[in-house]
C-alpha positions in Angstrom: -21.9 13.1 9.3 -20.3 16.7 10.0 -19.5 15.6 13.5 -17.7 12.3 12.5 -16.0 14.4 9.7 -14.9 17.0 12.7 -13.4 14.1 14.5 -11.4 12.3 11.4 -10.2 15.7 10.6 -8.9 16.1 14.4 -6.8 13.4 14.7 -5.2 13.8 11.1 -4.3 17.3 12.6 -2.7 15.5 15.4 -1.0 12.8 13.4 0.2 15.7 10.5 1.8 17.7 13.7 3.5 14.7 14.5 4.5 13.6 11.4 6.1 17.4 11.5 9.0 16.0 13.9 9.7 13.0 11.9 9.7 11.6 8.6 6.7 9.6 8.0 6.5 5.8 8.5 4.2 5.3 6.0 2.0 7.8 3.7 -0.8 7.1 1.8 -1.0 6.0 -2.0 -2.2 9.5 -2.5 0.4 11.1 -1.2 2.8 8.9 -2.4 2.0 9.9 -5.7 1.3 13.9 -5.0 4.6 14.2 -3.1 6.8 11.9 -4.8 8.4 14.5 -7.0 9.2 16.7 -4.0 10.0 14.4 -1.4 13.6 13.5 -1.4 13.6 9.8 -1.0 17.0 9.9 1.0 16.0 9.8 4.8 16.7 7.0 7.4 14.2 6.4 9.6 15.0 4.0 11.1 15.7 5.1 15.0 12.6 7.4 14.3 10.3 4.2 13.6 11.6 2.8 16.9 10.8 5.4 19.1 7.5 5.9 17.6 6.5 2.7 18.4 7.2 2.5 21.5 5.3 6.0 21.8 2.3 4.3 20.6 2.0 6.5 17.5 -0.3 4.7 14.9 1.0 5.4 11.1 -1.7 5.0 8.6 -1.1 4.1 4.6 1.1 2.3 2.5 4.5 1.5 4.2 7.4 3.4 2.9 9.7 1.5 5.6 13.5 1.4 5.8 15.0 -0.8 8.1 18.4 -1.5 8.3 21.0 -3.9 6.8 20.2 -6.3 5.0 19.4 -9.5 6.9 20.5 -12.1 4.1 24.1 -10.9 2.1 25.3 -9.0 6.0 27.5 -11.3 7.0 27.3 -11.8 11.3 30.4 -12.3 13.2 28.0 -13.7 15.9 25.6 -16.5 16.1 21.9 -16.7 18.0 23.4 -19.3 19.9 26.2 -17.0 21.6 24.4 -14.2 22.4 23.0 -13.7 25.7 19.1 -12.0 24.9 16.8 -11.1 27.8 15.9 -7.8 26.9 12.7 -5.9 25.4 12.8 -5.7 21.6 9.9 -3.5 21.1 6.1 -2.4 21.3 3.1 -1.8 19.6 0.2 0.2 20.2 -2.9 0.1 18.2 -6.3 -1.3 18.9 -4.6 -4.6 20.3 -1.4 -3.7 22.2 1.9 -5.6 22.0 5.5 -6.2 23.4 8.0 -8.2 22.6 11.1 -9.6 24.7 13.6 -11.8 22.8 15.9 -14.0 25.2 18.4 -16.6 24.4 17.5 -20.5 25.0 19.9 -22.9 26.6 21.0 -25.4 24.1 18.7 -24.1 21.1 20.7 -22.3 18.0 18.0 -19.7 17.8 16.5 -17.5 20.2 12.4 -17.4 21.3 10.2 -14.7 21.1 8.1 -14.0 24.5 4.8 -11.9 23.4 2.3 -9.9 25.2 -1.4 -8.7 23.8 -2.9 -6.3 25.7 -0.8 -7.3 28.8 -1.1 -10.7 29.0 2.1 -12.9 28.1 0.6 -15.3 25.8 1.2 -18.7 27.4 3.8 -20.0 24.9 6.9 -18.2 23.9 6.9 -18.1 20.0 9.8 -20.7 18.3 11.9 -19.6 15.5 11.1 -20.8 11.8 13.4 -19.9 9.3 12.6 -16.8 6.5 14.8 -16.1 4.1 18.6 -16.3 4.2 19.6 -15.7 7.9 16.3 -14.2 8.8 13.9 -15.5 11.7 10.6 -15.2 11.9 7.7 -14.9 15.0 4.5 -15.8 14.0 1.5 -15.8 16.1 -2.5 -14.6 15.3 -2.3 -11.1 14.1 1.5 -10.6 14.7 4.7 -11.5 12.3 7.9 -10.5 13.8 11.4 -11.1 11.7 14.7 -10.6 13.4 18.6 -11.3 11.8 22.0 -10.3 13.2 22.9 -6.9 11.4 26.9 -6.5 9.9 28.9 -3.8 11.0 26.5 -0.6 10.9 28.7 1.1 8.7 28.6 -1.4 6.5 25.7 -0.8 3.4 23.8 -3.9 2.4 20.4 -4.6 0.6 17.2 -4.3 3.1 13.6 -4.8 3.7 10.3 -3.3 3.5 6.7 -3.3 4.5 4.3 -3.3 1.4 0.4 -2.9 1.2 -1.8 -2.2 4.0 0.8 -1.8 6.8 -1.3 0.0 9.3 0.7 -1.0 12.1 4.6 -2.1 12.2 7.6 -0.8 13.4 11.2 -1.7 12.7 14.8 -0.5 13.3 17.9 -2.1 15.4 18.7 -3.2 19.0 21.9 -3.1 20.7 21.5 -5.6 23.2 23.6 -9.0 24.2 26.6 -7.9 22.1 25.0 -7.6 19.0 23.3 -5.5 16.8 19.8 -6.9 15.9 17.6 -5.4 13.0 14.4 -6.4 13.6 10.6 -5.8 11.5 7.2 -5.7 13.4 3.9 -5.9 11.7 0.6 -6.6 13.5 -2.6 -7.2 11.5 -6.2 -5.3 12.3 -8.9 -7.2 13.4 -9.1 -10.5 11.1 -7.1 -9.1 8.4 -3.5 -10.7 8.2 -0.2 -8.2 8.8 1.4 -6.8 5.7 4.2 -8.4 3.6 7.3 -8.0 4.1 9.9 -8.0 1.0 13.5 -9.2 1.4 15.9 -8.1 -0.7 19.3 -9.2 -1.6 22.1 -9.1 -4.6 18.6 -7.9 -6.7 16.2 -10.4 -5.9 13.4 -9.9 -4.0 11.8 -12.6 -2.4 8.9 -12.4 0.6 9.1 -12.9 4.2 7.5 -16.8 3.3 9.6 -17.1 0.9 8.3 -16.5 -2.7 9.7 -14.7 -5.3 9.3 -11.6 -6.6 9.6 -10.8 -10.0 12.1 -8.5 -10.3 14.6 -6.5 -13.1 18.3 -4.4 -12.5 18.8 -1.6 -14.9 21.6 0.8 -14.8 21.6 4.3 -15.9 24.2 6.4 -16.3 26.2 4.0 -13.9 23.8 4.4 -11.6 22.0 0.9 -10.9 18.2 0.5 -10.0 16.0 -2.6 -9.0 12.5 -2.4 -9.4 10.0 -5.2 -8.5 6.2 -6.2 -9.4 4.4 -8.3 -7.1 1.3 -9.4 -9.2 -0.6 -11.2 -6.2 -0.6 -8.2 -4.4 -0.9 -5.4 -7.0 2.0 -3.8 -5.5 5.2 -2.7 -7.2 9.1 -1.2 -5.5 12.1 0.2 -6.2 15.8 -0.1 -4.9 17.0 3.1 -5.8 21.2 4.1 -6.0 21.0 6.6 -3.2 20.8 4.8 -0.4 21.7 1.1 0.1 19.2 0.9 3.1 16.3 2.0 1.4 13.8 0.8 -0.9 9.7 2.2 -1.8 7.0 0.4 -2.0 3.6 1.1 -3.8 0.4 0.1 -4.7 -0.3 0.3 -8.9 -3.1 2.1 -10.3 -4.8 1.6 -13.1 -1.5 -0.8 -14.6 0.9 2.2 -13.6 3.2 3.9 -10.9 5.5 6.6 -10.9 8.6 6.4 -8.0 10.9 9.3 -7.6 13.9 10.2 -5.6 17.7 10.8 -5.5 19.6 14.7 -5.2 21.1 17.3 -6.8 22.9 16.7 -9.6 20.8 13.2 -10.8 17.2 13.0 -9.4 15.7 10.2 -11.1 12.4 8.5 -11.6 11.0 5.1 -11.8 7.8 4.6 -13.5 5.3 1.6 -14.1 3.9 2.9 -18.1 -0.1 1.1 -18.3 -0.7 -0.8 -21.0 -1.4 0.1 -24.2 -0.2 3.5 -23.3 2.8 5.2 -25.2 5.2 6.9 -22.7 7.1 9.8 -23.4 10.5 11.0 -21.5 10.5 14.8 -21.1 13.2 17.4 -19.7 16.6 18.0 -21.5 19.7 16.1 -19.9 17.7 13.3 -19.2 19.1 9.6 -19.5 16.8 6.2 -19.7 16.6 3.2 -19.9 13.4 0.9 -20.9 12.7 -2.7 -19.5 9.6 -5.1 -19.6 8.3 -6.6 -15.8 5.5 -8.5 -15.8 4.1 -7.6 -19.0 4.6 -4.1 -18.6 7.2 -1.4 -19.4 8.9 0.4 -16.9 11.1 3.1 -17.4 14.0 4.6 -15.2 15.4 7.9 -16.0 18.2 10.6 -14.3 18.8 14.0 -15.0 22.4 15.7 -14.7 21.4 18.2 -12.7 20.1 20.6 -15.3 16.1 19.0 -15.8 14.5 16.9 -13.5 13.2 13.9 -15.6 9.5 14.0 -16.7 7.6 11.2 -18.0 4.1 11.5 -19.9 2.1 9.1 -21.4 -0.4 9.4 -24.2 -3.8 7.2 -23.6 -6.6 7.4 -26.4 -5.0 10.1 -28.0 -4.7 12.1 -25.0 -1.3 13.3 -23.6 -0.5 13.9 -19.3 1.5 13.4 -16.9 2.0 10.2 -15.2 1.7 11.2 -12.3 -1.5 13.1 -12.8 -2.5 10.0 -14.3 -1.4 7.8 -11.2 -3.1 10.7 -8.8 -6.4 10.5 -10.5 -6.6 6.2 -10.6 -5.8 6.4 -6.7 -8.0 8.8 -5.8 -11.1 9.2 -8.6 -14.3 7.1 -8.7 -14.2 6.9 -12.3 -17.4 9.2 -12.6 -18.5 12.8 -12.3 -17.5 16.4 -13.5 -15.7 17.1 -11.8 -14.4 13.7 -11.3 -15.7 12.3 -7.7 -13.0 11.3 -5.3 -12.8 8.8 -2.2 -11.1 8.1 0.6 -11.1 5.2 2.8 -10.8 6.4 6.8 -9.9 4.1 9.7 -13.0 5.5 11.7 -15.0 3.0 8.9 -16.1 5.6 6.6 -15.9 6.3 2.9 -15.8 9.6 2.1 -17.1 10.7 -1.0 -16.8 14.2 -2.5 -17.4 16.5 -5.3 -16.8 20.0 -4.9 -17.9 21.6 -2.2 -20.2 17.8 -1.8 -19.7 15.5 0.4 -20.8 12.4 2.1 -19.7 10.0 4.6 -20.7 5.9 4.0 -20.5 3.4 6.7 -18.3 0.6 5.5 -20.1 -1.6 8.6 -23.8 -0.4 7.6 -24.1 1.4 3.7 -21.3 -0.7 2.6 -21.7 -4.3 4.6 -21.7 -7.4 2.2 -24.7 -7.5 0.1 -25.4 -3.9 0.3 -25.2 -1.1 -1.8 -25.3 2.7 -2.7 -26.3 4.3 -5.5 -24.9 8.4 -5.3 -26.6 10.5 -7.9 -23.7 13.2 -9.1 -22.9 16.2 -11.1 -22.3 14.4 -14.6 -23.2 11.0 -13.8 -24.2 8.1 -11.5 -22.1 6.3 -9.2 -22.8 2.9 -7.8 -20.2 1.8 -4.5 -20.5 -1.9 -3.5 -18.3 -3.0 -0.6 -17.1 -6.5 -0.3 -17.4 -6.8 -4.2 -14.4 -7.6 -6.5 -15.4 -8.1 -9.9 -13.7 -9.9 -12.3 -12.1 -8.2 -15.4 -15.3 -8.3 -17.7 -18.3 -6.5 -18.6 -19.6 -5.0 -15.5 -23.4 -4.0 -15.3 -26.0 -2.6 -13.2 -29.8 -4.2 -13.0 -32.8 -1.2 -13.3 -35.8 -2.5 -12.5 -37.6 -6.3 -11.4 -37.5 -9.3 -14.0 -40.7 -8.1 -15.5 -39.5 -5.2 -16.8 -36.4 -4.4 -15.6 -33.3 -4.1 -18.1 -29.4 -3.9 -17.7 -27.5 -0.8 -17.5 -23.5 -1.6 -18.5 -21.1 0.4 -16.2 -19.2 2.6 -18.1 -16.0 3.1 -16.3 -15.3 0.2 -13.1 -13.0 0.2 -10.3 -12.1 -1.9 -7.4 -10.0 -0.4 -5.1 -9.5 -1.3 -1.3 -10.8 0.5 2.2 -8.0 1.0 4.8 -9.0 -2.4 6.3 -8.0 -4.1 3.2 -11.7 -5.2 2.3 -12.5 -4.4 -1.8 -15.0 -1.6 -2.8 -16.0 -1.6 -6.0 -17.0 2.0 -8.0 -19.6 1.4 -11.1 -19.8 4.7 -13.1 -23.0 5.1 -15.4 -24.8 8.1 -17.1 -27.1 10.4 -14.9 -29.9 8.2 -14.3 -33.7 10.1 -13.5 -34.8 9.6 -9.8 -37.1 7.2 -10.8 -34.4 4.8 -12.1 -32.6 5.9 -9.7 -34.6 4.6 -7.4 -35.1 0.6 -9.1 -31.5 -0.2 -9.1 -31.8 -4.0 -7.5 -28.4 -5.5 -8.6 -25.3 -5.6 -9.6 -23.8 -8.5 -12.3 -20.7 -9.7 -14.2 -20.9 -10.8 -18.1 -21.4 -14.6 -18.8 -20.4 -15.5 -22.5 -22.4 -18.2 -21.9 -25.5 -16.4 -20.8 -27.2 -13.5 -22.6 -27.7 -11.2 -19.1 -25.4 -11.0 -16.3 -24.7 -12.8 -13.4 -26.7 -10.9 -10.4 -24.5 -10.9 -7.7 -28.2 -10.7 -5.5 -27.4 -7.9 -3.6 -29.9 -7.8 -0.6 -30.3 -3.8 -0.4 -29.9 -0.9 -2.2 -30.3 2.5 -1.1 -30.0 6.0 -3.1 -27.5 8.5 -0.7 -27.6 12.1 -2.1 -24.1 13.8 -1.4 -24.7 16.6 1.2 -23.1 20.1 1.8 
């Protein structure tokens, strides 16, 4: 395990030293949340994104993405069908490499995509197929490609953005046949299906297939902000006032999120308040304004310069800040003193650690479908089941056979996902002895019609001891 860890910690040197040179594609929910109240939201990226690309540099995290102009309210003082295209648009490198040419076709309004994997040109070029507003869009197995005509560069309109698990996409703007092209990239891993892309224009917010985003526009202090909620994918973004190209894009945790950005004199903050949790705006000079999205409050607020807005909320009696709140959803098991954290590498392991403990799973062997690990901790005992994405219910863990076995109920539960987007479920319970320890068979969900749970009929469970 200490070898594997050597290597994992290698290349994130590598990738941080690069990262030093630009700004970051994409960052990890972590650090979205640990950095957000430092990281001035204001850089374009967009030429960066482009040549990192092509340099083959692999981003890992949750995209963070500006793009451009906005491909649906920019008006083009071109059409497809005038430009003449037969030039490279852009290329990928990852575990499957691609390239993409766009070219113009004779008597067609819209332009074809011609697509290479690994070298070979696929045999077909890929057709058109209209996204939203003016945008086109490329699909083939584990590649979406959106292009649209970009307005004068100088001109500011809305834009788009890569959201979840956007392990690999690029996007910027050609110059090529006359025209200025924005164009978005985004090739899936393995059998997993590329990231979604959200579209924004005159507030709305609406995916690259079309469906809509629910979505509110508050102003502050004249300052306007759009903030979206996408309940299918349990990710959340703001259009912030500082820059018309840009817009964030996170996962929530735990019902919340906390967004930041903006200068000197009026940072602001955006944040996602969990339910049943009263929030409370901090710092003097502050402005805000509250709204309700998808069942939930959200809060913007902007200082003048003087206080950089705070927001805490209060949960069971207990007062912190949201973004320590937020931190510890994204990154804690939900079990331990101190709390046990995880993190999902693209080598296929899940760390865990506590302290100066720490342990390495195998998502493909510890953590395969029907397989399970039972991690005896400091303060508790943690149960990780991989492929497993309980429903919201009582969640419990089976000690012992039929005969005289009984049911343990979890007593904290949280399904998060690994970087490959498959679920991982964390069951807290109390210290357990070795010898019980050493019976857990099953996991189960809560029937109101049935006395026990529902086994899920696991087929192995194994106790793994963190390590030094």
């Amino acid at each position: 395990m200490t070898e594997a860890r050597d290597d994992i910690d290698a290349v994130t040197a590598l990738l941080d030293r690069a990262g030093g040179h630009a700004p970051p594609l994409h960052v990890s929910r972590a650090d979205v949340v640990r950095r957000g109240s430092t990281i001035r939201r204001g850089r374009r990226v967009a030429a960066a994104v482009s040549a990192l690309a092509v340099a083959g540099v692999l981003w890992f995290g949750w995209a963070v993405a500006p793009l451009g102009e906005d491909p649906v309210t920019a008006p083009a003082e071109v059409t497809w069908s005038e430009l003449d295209l037969d030039d490279r648009l852009f290329g990928l490198s990852g575990e499957t490499s691609w390239n993409a040419e766009l070219r113009t076709v004779d008597g067609r309004p819209h332009p074809e995509l011609v697509v290479s994997r690994d070298g070979e040109v696929l045999p077909e070029p890929l057709q058109a197929q209209d996204g939203p507003g003016d945008v086109q869009v490329f699909r083939t197995d584990g590649l979406t490609v959106a292009v649209w005509l970009r307005a004068d560069p100088d001109e500011q309109g809305g834009q788009v953005a890569w959201g979840g698990q956007c392990l690999l996409c690029t996007g910027g703007a050609a110059e090529t046949g006359g025209a200025s092209i924005g164009y978005a990239a985004s090739a899936g891993m393995g059998s997993e299906d590329p990231a979604e892309l959200y579209v924004m224009t005159e507030g709305a917010v609406t995916t690259l297939a079309g469906r809509e985003v629910e979505s509110i526009r508050r102003a502050v202090d004249e300052r306007a902000f759009t903030v979206f909620a996408d309940e299918e994918t349990g990710l959340w973004g703001v259009h912030g006032p500082d820059d018309a190209d840009r817009i964030d894009v996170d996962a929530v945790q735990g019902g919340a999120g906390s967004i930041s950005g903006g200068d000197a004199p009026a940072p602001w903050v955006v944040s996602l308040i969990p339910p049943d949790a009263e929030a409370v705006l901090g710092g003097g000079g502050v402005e805000g304004a509250s709204a309700e999205l998808t069942g939930q409050q959200v809060l913007v607020a902007v200082g003048d310069g003087t206080a950089t807005p705070e927001v805490e909320v209060v949960i069971d009696g207990e007062r912190q800040a949201l973004t320590s709140y937020v931190h510890a959803q994204a990154t804690e098991a939900g079990v331990g003193d101190p709390p046990v954290t995880w993190r999902s590498t693209r080598a296929g392991f899940l760390w865990l650690d506590q302290g100066s403990s720490t342990e390495a799973l195998s998502v493909e062997e510890e953590l395969s479908d029907g397989r399970a690990v039972v991690v005896p901790v400091v303060g508790g005992t943690l149960v990780v089941v991989g492929g497993w994405e309980p429903a919201e219910e009582e969640v419990a863990v089976r000690i012992g056979d039929a005969a005289g076995g009984r049911w343990a109920t979890a007593t904290s539960v949280r399904v998060r996902a690994l970087v490959d987007g498959r679920p991982v479920t964390f069951l807290g319970l109390p210290e357990l002895p070795a010898s019980e320890r050493e019976q857990v068979v099953d996991v189960g969900v809560a029937d109101e019609d049935s006395p026990d749970p529902e086994p899920l009929g696991l087929e192995e469970v194994q106790v793994v001891p963190l390590g030094d």
